[in-house]
C-alpha positions in Angstrom: 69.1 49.4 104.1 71.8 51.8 102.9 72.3 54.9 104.6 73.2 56.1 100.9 70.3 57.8 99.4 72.2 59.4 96.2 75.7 58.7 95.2 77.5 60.3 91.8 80.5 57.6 90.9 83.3 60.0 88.9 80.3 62.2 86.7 81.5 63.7 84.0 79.6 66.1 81.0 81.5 67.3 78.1 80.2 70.2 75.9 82.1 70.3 72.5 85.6 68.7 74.6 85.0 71.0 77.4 84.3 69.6 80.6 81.1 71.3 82.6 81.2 68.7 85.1 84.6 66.9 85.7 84.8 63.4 87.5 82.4 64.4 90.3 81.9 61.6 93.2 79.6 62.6 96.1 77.6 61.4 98.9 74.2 62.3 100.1 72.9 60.2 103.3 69.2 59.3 104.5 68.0 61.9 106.3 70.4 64.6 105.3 70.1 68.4 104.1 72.6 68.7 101.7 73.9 71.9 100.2 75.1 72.3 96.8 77.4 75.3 96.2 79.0 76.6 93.9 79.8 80.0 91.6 77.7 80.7 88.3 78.5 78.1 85.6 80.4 75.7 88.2 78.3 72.6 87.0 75.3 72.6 89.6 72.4 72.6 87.5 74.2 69.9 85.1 75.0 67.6 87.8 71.1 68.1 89.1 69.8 67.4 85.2 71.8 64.2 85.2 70.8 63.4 88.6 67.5 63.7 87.2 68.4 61.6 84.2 67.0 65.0 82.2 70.7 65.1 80.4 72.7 62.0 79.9 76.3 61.8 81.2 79.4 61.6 79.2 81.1 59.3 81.6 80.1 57.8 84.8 77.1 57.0 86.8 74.4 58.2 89.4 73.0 55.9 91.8 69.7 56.1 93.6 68.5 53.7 96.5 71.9 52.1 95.8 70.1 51.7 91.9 71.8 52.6 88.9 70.0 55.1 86.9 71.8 53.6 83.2 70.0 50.4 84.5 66.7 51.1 86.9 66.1 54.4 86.0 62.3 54.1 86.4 62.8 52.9 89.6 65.1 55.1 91.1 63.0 57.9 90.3 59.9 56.9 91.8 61.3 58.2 95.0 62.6 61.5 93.6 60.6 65.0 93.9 62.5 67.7 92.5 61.5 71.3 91.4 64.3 72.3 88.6 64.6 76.0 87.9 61.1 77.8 87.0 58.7 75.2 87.3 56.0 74.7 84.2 52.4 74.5 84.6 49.6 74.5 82.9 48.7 78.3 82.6 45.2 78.3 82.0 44.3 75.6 85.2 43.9 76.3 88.0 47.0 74.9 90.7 44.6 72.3 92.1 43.7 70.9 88.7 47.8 71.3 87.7 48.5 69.0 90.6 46.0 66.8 90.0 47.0 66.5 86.1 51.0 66.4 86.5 50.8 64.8 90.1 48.5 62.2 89.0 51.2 61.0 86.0 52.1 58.5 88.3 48.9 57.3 89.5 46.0 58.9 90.9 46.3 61.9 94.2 43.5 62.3 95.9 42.0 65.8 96.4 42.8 66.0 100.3 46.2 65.4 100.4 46.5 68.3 97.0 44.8 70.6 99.5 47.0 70.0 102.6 50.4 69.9 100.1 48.3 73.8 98.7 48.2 74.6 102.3 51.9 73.6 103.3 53.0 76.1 100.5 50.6 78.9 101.5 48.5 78.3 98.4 45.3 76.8 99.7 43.2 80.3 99.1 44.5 80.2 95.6 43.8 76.8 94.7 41.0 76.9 92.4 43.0 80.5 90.8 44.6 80.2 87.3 48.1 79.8 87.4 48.8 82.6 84.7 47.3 84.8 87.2 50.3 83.6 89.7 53.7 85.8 90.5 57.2 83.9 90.2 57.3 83.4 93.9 53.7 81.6 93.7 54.8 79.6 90.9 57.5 78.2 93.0 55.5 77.6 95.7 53.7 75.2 93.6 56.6 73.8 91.9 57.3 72.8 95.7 54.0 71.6 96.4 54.6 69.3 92.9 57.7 67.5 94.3 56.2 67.0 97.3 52.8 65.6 96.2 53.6 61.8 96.2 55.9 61.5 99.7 59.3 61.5 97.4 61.9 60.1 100.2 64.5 62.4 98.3 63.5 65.9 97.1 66.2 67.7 94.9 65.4 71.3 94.8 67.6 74.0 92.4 66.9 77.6 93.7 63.5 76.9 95.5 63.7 80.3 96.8 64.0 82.3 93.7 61.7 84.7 93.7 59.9 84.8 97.0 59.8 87.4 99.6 61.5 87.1 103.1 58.5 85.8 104.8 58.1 83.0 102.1 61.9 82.2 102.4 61.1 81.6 105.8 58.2 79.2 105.2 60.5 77.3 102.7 63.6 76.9 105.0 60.8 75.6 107.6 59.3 73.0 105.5 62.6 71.8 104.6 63.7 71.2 108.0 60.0 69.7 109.0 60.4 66.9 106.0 63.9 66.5 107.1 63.4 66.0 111.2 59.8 64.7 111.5 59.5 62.7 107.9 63.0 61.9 107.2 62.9 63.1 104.0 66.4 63.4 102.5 67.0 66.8 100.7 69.6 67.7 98.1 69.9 71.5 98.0 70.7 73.9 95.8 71.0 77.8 96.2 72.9 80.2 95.5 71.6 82.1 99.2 74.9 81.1 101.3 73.0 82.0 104.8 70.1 80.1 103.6 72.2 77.0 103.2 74.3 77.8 106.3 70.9 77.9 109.0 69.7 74.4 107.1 72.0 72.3 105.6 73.4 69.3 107.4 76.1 68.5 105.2 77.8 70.0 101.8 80.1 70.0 99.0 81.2 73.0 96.9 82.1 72.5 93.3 84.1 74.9 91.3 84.8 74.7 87.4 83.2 71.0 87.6 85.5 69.6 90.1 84.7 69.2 94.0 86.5 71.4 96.5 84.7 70.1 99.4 82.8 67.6 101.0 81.2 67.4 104.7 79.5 68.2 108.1 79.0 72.5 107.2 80.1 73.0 111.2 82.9 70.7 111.0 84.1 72.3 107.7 83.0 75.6 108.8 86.2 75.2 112.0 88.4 74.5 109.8 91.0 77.4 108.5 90.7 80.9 109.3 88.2 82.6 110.8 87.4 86.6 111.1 86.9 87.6 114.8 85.1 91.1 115.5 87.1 92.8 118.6 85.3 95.7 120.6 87.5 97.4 123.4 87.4 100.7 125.2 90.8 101.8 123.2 90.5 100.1 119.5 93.3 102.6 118.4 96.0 101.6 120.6 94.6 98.1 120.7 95.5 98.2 116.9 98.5 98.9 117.5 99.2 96.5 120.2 98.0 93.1 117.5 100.4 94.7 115.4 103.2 95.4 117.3 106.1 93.1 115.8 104.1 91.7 113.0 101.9 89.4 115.5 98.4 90.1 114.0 99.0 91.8 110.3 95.1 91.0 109.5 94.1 93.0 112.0 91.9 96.3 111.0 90.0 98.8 112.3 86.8 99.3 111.4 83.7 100.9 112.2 82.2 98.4 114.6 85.6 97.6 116.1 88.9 95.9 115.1 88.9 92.8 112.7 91.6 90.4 112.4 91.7 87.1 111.1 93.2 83.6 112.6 92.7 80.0 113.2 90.3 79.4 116.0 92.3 77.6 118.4 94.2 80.9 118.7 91.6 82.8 120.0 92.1 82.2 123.6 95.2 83.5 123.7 94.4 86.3 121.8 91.9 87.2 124.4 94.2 86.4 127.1 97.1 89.2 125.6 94.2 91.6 125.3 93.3 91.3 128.5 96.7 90.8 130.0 97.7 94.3 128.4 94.9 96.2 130.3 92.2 96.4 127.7 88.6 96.2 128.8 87.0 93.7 126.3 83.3 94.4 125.7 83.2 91.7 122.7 85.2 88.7 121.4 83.2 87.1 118.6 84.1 84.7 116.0 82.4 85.0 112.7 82.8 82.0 110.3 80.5 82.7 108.1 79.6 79.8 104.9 80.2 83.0 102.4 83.7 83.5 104.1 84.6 79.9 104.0 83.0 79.6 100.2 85.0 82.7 98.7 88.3 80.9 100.5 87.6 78.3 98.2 87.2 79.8 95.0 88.9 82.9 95.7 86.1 85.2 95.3 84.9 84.2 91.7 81.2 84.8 90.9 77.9 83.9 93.4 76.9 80.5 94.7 
């Protein structure tokens, strides 16, 4: 069996000559959680709609299961679940009577396994509610429920979080890591929430103005370049000045919670060793790579995730 669960082979989608999505190749393995970043209008949600087969590509392919979808579309997808955006329901049923409708188009559900999915989501004492009576953040809770239903061994979720409280954010990022670790679900990731994607994901790529940036492990990416370490001495003044005596640390600032100053990791041991070395009494030395540091880096600051 393939340890390739999705694979996009040079995707590309044209609008009127301009390209949304540019000659995009990417990996996604079994078992994975897989972040997909990228600013406003950098192609996400029109790779996701091709991967979906909802839009059609200009030019290349998407392969599921090692199937192409331009020749086994059908069944490629009977292993998908995905929640796209605001899910749609049918407002005046109930969400146990939606599930069993939409997640019955494939073949009966049976009314146990719609309650446990309602009670995964924190929906169970809503069940028999109709959904116009819902908030956004229920909706997607159901919408989640929904791709879930029929034990999809991938789940592509755009924004799953969008519009729930912290608590339910919470819930979400635990479910995804319970279907990943104890089910082996693969998930494909979208979102916009940077911390969100750097407690969970496994592996990511960022894409900016269609193209890919990046591809990989998010720790291994995360050491590479520069990082911003947070200093706290007794003296931060004159251990200012000492970074940038003769031009050794021009990053460096001085801020409210201590001095900032950014380099390559494998540099700070010697920075602590000149700090201490020149008599300063270190309280803190603490790296902090953060996935929105590392993102802006790579497309310089333009638009949100």
């Amino acid at each position: 069996m393939s340890d390739i669960v999705l694979r996009t082979l040079e995707l590309t989608k044209h609008y009127k000559n301009r390209p949304a999505v540019d000659r995009l190749s990417i990996e996604v393995r079994r078992g994975d959680i897989f972040g997909f970043l990228g600013p406003n209008g950098a192609g996400k949600s029109t790779t996701i709609r091709m991967i979906l087969h909802l839009i059609f590509p200009t030019n290349g392919d998407v392969e599921l299961f090692g199937m192409s979808l331009r020749t086994n579309r059908h069944r490629a997808l009977e292993k998908v679940g995905a929640i796209v955006e605001k899910p749609a329901f049918y407002s005046h049923l109930s969400a146990r009577r939606n599930l069993e409708i939409l997640g019955g188009l494939q073949g009966p559900v049976s009314r146990l396994r719609i309650m446990e999915y309602l009670e995964r989501v924190g929906l169970a004492d809503r069940a028999d509610d109709k959904v116009k009576t819902y908030s956004h953040g229920m909706n997607q809770r159901l919408g989640l429920a929904l791709a879930l239903l029929k034990g999809p061994e991938l789940v592509v979720l755009d924004e799953p979080t969008t519009g729930l409280d912290p608590q339910g954010m919470k819930e979400v990022r635990e479910l995804i890591q319970e279907l990943s670790r104890e089910r082996g679900v693969t998930v494909f990731l979208s979102s916009h929430l940077l911390y969100e994607v750097e407690m969970i994901a496994t592996r990511m790529a960022v894409i900016h103005e269609g193209r890919l940036r990046i591809e990989g492990s998010v720790q291994e990416l995360l050491k590479q370049g520069q990082t911003a370490v947070l200093i706290k001495t007794d003296r931060p003044a004159e251990a200012l000045q000492f970074l940038k005596k003769d031009g050794a640390y021009p990053s460096a600032e001085i801020h409210s919670d201590g001095i900032s100053v950014r380099l390559d990791q494998r540099q700070i041991p010697e920075l602590n060793r000149q700090l201490v070395g020149a008599g300063f009494d270190l309280q803190a030395l603490v790296p902090r790579r953060t996935l929105e540091a590392y993102f802006l880096d790579l497309v310089g600051g333009g638009g949100e995730a």
